[in-house]
C-alpha positions in Angstrom: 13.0 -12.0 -5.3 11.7 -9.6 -2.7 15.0 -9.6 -0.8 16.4 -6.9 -3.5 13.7 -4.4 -2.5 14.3 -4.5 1.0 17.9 -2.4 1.1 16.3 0.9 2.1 19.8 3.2 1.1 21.2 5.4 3.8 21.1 8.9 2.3 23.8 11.3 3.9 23.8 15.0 3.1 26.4 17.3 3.2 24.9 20.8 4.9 26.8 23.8 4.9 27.7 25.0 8.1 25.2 27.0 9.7 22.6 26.4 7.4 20.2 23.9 9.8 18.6 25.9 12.8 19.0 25.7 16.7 16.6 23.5 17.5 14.8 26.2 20.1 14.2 28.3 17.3 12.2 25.5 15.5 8.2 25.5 16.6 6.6 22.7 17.7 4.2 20.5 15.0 0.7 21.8 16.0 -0.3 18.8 14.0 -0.4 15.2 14.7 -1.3 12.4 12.8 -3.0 10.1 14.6 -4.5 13.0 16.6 -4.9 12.5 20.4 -8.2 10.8 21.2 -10.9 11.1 24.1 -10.5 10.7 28.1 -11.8 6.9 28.2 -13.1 6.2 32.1 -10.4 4.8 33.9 -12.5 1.6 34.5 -12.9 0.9 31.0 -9.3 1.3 30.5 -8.1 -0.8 33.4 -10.5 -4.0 32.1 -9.1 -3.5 28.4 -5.5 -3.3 30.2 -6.1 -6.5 32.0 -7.7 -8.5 29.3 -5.3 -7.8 27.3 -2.1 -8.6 29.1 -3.9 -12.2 30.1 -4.0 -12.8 26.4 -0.2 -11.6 25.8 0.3 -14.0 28.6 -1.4 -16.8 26.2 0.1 -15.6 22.9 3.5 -16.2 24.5 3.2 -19.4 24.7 2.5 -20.0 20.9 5.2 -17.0 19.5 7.1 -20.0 17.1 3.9 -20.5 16.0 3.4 -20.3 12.0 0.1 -18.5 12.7 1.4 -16.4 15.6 1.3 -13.1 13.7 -2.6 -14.1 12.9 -3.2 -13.3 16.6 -0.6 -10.7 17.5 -2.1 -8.4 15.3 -5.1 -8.2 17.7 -2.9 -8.0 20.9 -0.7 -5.1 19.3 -3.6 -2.7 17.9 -5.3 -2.6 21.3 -2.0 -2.3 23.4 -1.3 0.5 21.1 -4.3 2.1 21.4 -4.5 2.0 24.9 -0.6 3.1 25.1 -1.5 6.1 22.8 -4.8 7.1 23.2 -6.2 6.0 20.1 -10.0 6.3 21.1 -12.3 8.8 19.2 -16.0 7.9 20.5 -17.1 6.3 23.2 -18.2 3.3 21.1 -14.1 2.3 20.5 -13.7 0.6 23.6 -16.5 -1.8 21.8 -14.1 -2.4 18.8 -11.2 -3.0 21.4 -13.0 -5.6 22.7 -14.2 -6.8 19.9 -10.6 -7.5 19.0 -9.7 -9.5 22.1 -12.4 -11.4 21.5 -11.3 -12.6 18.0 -7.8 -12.9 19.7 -8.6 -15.2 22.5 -11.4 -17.0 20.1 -7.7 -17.7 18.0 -5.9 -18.8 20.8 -8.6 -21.6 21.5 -8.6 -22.3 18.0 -4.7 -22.5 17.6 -4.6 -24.4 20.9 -7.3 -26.7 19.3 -5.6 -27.3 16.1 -8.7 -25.9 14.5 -7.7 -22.7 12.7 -11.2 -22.0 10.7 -10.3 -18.0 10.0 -7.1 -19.9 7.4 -10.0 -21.7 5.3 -13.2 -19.3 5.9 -14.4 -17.3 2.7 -15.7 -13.9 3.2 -14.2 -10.8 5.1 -10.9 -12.2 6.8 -7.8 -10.3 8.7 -4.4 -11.6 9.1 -1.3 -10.7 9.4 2.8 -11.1 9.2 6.1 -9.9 10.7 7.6 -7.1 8.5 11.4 -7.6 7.7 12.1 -4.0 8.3 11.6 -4.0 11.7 9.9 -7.5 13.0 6.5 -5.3 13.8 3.3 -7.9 13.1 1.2 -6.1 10.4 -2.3 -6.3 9.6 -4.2 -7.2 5.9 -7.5 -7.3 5.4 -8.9 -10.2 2.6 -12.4 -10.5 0.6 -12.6 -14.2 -0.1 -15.0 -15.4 -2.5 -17.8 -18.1 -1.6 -16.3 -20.2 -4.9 -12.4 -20.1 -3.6 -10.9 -23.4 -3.9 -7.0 -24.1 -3.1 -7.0 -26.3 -5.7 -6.7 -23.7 -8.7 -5.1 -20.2 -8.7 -6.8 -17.1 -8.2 -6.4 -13.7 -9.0 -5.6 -10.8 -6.6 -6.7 -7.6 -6.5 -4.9 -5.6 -4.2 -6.7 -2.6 -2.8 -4.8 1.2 -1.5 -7.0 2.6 1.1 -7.9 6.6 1.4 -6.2 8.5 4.1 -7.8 8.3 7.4 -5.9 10.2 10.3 -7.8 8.0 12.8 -7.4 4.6 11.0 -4.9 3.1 13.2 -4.1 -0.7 13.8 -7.5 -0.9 15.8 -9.5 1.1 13.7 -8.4 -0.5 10.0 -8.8 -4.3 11.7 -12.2 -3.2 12.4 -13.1 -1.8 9.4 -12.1 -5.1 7.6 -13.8 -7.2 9.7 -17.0 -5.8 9.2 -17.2 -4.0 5.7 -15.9 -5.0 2.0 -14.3 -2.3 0.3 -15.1 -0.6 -2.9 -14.8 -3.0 -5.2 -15.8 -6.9 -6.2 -14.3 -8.3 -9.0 -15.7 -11.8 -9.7 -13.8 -14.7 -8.4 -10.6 -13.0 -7.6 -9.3 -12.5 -3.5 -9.2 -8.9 -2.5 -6.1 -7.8 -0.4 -6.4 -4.3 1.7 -2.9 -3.4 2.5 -3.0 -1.7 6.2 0.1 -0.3 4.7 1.7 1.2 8.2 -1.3 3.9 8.5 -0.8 7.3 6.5 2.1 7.0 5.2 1.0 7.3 1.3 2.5 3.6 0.9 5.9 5.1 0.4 9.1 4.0 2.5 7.7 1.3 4.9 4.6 1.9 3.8 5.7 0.2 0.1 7.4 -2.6 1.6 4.5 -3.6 4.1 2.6 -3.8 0.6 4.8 -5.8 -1.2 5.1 -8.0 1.7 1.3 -8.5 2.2 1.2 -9.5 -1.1 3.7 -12.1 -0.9 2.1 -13.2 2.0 -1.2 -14.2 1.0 0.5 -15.9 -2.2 2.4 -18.0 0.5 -1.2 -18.5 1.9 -3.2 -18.9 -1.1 -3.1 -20.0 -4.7 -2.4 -16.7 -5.9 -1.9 -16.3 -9.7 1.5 -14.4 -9.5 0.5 -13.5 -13.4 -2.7 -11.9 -12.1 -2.5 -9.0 -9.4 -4.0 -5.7 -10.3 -2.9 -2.9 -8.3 -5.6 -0.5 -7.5 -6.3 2.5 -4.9 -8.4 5.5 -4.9 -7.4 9.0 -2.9 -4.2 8.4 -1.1 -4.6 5.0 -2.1 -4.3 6.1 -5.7 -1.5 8.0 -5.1 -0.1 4.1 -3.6 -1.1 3.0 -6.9 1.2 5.4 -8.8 4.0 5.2 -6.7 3.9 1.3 -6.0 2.2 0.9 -10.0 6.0 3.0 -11.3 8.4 1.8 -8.9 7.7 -2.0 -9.3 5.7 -1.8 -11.9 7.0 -5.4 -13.1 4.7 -7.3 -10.3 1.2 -6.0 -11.5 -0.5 -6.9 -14.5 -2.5 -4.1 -14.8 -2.7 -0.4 -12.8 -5.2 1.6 -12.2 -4.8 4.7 -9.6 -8.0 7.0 -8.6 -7.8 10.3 -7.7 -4.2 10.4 -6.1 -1.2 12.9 -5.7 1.8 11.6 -8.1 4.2 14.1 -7.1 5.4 16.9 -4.5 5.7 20.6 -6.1 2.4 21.0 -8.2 0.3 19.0 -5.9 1.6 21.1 -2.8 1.0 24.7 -5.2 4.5 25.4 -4.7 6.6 27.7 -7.3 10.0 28.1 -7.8 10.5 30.8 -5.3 9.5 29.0 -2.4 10.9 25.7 -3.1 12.8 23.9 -0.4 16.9 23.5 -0.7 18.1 22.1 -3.8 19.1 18.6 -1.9 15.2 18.6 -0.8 13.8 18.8 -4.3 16.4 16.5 -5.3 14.7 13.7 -2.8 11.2 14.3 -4.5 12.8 13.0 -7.3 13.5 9.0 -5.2 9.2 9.1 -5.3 7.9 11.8 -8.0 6.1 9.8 -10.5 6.8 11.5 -13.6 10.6 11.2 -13.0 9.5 7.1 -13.7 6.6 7.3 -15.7 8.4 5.1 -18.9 8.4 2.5 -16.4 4.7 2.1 -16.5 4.2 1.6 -20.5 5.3 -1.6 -19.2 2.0 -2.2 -17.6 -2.1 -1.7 -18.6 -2.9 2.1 -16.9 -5.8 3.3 -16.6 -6.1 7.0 -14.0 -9.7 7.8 -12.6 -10.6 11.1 -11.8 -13.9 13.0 -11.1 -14.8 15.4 -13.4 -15.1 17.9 -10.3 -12.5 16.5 -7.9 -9.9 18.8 -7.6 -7.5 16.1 -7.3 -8.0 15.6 -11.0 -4.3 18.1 -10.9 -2.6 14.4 -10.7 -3.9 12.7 -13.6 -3.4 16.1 -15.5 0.2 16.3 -14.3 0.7 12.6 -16.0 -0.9 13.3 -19.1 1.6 16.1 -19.5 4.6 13.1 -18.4 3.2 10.3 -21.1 2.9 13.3 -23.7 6.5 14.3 -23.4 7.2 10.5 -24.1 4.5 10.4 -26.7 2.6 8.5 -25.0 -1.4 8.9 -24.4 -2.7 8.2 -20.8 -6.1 6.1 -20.7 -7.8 8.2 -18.3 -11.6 7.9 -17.3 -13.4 10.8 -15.8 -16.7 10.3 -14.0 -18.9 13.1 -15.4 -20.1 15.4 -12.3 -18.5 13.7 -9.8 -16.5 15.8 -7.1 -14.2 12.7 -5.2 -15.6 9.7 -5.6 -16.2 7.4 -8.4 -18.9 7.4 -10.7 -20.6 3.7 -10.9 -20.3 3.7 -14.8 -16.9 4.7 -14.9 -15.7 2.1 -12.1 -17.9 -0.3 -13.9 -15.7 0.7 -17.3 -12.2 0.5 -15.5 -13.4 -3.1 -13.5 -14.0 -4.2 -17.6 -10.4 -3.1 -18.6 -8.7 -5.3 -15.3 -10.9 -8.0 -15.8 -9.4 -8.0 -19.5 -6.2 -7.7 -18.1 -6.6 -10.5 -15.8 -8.3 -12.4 -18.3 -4.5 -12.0 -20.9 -2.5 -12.2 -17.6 1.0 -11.2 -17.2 4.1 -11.4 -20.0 7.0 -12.1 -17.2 9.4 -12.3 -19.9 8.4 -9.3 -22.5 10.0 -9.0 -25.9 10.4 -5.2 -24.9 11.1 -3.3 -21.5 11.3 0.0 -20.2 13.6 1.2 -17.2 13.3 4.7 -15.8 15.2 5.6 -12.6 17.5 7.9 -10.6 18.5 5.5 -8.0 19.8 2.2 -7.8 16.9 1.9 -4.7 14.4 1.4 -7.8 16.8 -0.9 -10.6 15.5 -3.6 -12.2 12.2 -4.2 -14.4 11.6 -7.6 -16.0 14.6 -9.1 -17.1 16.7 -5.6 -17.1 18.6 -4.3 -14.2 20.4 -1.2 -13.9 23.6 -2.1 -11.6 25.7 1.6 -12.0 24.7 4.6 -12.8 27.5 6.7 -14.1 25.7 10.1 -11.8 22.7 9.2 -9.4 19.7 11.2 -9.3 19.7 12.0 -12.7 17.3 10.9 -15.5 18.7 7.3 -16.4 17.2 5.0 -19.1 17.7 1.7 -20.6 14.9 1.1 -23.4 15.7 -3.1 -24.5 14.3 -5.3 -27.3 14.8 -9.1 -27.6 16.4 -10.2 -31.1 14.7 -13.5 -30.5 12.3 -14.5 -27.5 12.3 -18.2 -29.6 16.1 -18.6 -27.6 15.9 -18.0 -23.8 
């Protein structure tokens, strides 16, 4: 039922007169994410230009197609780059064409009626139309050799890291030409592009919900047997995504990722924002949700080093106060990155996960929110809340599962 997460609610605030400033006294961002890229020789530019708008030309042609979005993706992350100036060495324009070339080989392919890249095992990229905005959005997929339609699979769906520089262009590349971090046997890895660096919140959490119900509309995806997973940003993806729907994953595992704004930014009372700031931390904090995720297997990795440990520390302190203990593996001398035996240890605990699958109708649930944006777990839905943004509960037991 996907549709019920796709009503992003319109917040209006009240702000007392006077209280916002002119916008000429408001200095410009210094920073910009993506940053601006290199001076590409206006040759090079005016070849990608015109290959590219030939293959638009083609794509056209094909845009009620059911694999459309399979191409566009291409056609998009190069027109985007070349409208923004998303090239940071001189060896992009390579990866640019490298793109067109995978976008006309599709066209011939499509045109053919012989689309290999929808059977192929192996590193794969597709992509879909979001219904937020109609944008086509890229995936990345690690298919193993032994995949067969015929029985379901399990999917491990992968957060990346931030990258400032990993735009449309840059992320297709990378999963065209490297397999990520981990390689769970016999399962289909999905890498969320996520729209870019947005910590998979807003759009960014949609685009991964969506990619996930796109490859299950692909593949024979066990819907009993997706384990969320991200390290870095990623793992902050994990907690977010992991709390807020936590009801889709059958086990959770973030690494190394922010889980919510004050602490993590080192602020203190005195310099907080407004109060109707802090109160929007609380739509994403994770702690404001954590009872939502003793639904779900958790298990938070951290380096023993990493000063990013401050996350998993911060939700200790959250499953304490609900007296609750959170599994948390530390790799022993490791600043921020994993340590192989302690991946090794957390690949054991999905795999055991996996191996139970997922209780879609559990004799107990746990629902934690402060907005009707995030209402329903399993078979409990919250559908009033006598004050939003406050702490709201339901904790429900079955009499007898024997009856539904």
């Amino acid at each position: 039922m996907l549709a019920r997460y796709l009503l992003v609610p319109l917040l209006l605030l009240a702000i007392p007169a006077g209280a916002a400033e002119p916008l000429e006294s408001i200095p410009p961002i210094e920073r910009r994410i993506p940053p601006a890229g290199i001076e590409v020789p206006a040759a090079e530019l005016e070849r990608l230009q015109q290959r590219l708008v030939e293959l638009q030309q083609q794509l056209a042609k094909y845009q009620d197609h059911k694999l459309e979005a399979d191409v566009a993706i291409y056609t998009k992350a190069v027109a985007w780059a070349l409208k923004f100036g998303e090239f940071y060495n001189s060896k992009d324009t390579a990866k640019a064409n490298r793109l067109l070339d995978e976008a006309g080989r599709r066209l011939e392919l499509i045109s053919a009626g012989k689309t290999d890249w929808t059977s192929t095992t192996g590193l794969v990229v597709r992509g879909y139309r979001s219904s937020i905005d109609g944008s086509v959005q890229p995936y990345g997929l690690e298919i193993p050799e032994d995949f067969s339609p015929d029985r379901t699979t399990p999917l491990y769906v992968w957060l990346h890291g931030r990258g400032d520089k990993t735009t449309d262009m840059h992320f297709i590349d990378q999963r065209q030409t490297r397999t990520g971090r981990i390689a769970p046997a016999g399962a289909i890895i999905l890498h969320p592009f996520g729209r870019h660096c947005m910590g998979f919140k807003s759009a960014g959490e949609i685009d991964v919900l969506e990619s996930v119900a796109n490859v299950s509309s692909r593949y024979s995806i066990d819907p009993n047997r997706i384990v969320l997973m991200g390290f870095s940003m990623g793992g902050a993806g994990a907690w977010h995504i992991g709390a807020h729907y936590v009801d889709r994953w059958v086990a959770i595992s973030p690494g190394a990722g922010f889980a919510e704004t004050a602490r993590y930014n080192k602020l203190t009372p005195e310099n907080y924002p407004a109060s109707y700031v802090q109160q929007l931390w609380t739509l994403y904090d994770v702690p404001n949700y954590v009872r939502n995720l003793f639904n779900a297997p958790v298990v938070v990795y951290s380096g023993e080093l990493d000063k990013q440990i401050q996350a998993a520390r911060v939700m200790e302190e959250a499953y304490q106060k609900e007296g609750r203990v959170l599994p948390h593996v530390i790799g022993p001398g490791m600043g921020h990155q994993y340590h192989p035996d302690s991946l090794k240890q957390i690949m054991k605990q999905m795999d055991e996960a996996v191996k139970k699958g997922l209780d879609q109708v559990p004799a107990e649930v746990r629902l934690q929110t402060r907005t009707l944006r995030y209402n329903r777990v399993h078979w409990v839905e919250a559908t009033g809340l006598e004050e939003h943004w406050q702490d709201s509960r339901i904790d429900a037991r079955m009499i007898s599962k024997d009856k539904i």
